[in-house]
N, C-alpha and C positions, 0 to 999 in steps of 0.2 A: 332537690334530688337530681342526681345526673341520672344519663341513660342505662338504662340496664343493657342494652343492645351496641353495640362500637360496629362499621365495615368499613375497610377504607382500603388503600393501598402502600406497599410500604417495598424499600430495597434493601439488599444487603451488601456488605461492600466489594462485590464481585459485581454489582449493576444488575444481580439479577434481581428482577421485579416479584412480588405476588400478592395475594389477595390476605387481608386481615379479616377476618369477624367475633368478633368478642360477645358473650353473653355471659352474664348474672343474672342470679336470681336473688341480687339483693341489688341497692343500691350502689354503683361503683362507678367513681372517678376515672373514665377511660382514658381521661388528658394525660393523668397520674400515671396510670399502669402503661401506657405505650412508651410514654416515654421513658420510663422505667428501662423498655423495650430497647429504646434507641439507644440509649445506656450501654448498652451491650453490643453494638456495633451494628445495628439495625434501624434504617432512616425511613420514620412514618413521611409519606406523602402528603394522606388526606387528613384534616382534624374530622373532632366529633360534630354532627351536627348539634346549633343550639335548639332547646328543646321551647318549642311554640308555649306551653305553660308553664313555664321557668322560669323564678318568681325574678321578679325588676332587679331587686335588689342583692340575688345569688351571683356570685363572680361568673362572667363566662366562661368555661374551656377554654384552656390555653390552644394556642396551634402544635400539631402534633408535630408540626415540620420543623424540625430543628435548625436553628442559624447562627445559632450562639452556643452561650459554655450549656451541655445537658444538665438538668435542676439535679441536684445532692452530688457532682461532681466537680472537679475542678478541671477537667479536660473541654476541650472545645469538641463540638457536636460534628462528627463524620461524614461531611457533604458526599457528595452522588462521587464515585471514584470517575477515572475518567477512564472511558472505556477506550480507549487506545493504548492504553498500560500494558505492554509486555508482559504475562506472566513469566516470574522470573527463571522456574525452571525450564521453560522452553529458551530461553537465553543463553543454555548449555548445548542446544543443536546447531551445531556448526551452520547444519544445510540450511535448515532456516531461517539461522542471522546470513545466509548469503544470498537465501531468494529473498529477503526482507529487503537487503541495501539494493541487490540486483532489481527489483521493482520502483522498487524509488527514484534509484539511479534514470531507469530508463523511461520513468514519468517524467523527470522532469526536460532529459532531455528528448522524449518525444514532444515537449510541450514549444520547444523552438525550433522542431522540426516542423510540425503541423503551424506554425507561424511562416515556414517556406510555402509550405502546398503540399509538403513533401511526408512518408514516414520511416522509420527506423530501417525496412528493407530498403527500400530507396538508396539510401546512406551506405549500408552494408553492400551493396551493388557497388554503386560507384567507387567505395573503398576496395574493393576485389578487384575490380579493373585496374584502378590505379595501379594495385601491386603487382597484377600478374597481367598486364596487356588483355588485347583482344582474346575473347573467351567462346567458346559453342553454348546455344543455350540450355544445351543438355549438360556440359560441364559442368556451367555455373548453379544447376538446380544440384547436383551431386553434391559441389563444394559447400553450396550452401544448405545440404539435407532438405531441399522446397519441393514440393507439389510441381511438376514441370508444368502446369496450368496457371500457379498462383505466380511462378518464375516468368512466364510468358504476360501476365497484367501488372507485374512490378515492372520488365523493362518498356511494354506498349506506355507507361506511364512516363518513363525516360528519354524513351522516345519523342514523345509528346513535348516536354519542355528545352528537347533541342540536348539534352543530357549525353546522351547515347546517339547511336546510329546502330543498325543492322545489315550486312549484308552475308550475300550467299560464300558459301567457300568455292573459291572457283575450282576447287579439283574434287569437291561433290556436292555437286548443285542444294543436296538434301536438305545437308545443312548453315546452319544460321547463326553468323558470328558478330557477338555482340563488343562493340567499339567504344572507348570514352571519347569524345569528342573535346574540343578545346574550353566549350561551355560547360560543361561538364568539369574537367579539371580545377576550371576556377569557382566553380561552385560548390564544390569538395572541399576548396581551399579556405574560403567561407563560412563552411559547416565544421570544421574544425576550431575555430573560435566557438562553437556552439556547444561543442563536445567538452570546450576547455571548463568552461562558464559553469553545466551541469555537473562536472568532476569537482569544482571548488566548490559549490555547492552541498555536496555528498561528502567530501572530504571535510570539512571548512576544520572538524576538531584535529587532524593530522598536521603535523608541521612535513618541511619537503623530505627530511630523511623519513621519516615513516609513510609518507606517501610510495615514495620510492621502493621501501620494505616491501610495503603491501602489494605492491606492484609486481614485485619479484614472486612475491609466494602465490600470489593470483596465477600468475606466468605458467610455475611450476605446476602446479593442482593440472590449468587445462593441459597443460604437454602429455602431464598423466593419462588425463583422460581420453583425450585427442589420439595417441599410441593405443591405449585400450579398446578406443571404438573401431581401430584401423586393425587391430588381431582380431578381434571381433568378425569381422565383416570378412576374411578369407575363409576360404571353402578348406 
């Protein structure tokens, strides 16, 4: 006689989990009827327990957990999906296939930036300077929309590995102009191999004309915006 009682736990193919419990009031084969269950696109985790007075010679419960073809089908048994699967209508938001690649992008190259000492403002610093010379530290927190606090512990940082230099403006003491130094240049120079490395990376399926592409329409969208933020912000 099998259990009259089945609990166990089981998922569906979204990964979401939940609780099973089956009761009869007759004798019933709950190996039989879950996986019946899985049948249908639904993967038992736990088997039935075997029952302590269950004669020697009664087949055991099968495992509920499917690994193979499921019994009276010809299909193969629906493993756990893998929970980093995009659902595919959210693959129609623009925004979010760009904060998806935009995250990525900038893991991996924070990950050869934090192999400098260094991180992503850091970078973004010294690339400003490069372009635009000596800077106010009040500028550079503008240019770069920062906290003029968290702008003041990104250059003390640059300062620190010889990056930067600071000095006062000599025609108003107040202020405090931030310098690339010649270590600094060549170390910019350096982290641009780094930038290149994480772009192949993120790109690897583009060939160079659609890199280029994407490059242009990337370009375009921020000019958009960039213009938009700048009417924006007049009174």
């Amino acid at each position: 006689m099998e259990h009259p009682v089945f609990s166990g736990t089981a998922h569906d193919p979204s990964g979401a989990r939940f609780a099973v419990v089956g009761i009869s009031n007759m004798p019933t084969d709950w190996a039989q009827v879950l996986r019946g269950l899985a049948g249908g696109d639904l993967t038992l985790l736990t088997a039935p327990p075997v029952p302590e007075a269950a004669s020697a010679s009664a087949p055991a419960p099968a495992s509920v957990e499917t690994t193979g073809a499921v019994a009276g089908t010809d299909r193969p048994a629906a493993g756990p999906p893998s929970l980093s699967m995009t659902p595919p209508s959210v693959l129609d938001l623009n925004a979010y296939l760009m904060y998806a690649l935009g995250k990525a992008a900038r893991r991996r190259l924070q990950e050869r930036l934090t192999a400098r000492g260094l991180r992503l403002w850091h970078l973004t610093v010294l690339a400003l300077l490069s372009d635009l010379g000596p800077q106010m530290k009040t500028v550079l927190a503008a240019r770069l929309d920062m906290n003029a606090s968290d702008l003041v512990r990104i250059v003390n940082d640059l300062v620190k590995t010889g990056y930067v230099d600071c000095e006062r403006d000599p025609e108003d003491r107040r202020r405090v102009v931030v310098r690339l130094t010649p270590e600094g240049g060549s170390a910019l120079a350096e982290l641009g191999a780094d930038v290149a490395s994480a772009d192949d990376e993120v790109l690897a399926p583009l060939d160079a004309e659609e890199r280029r592409l994407l490059s242009s329409l990337l370009r375009r969208v921020h000019a958009h915006l960039e213009a938009g933020a700048g009417t924006a912000a007049r009174p």
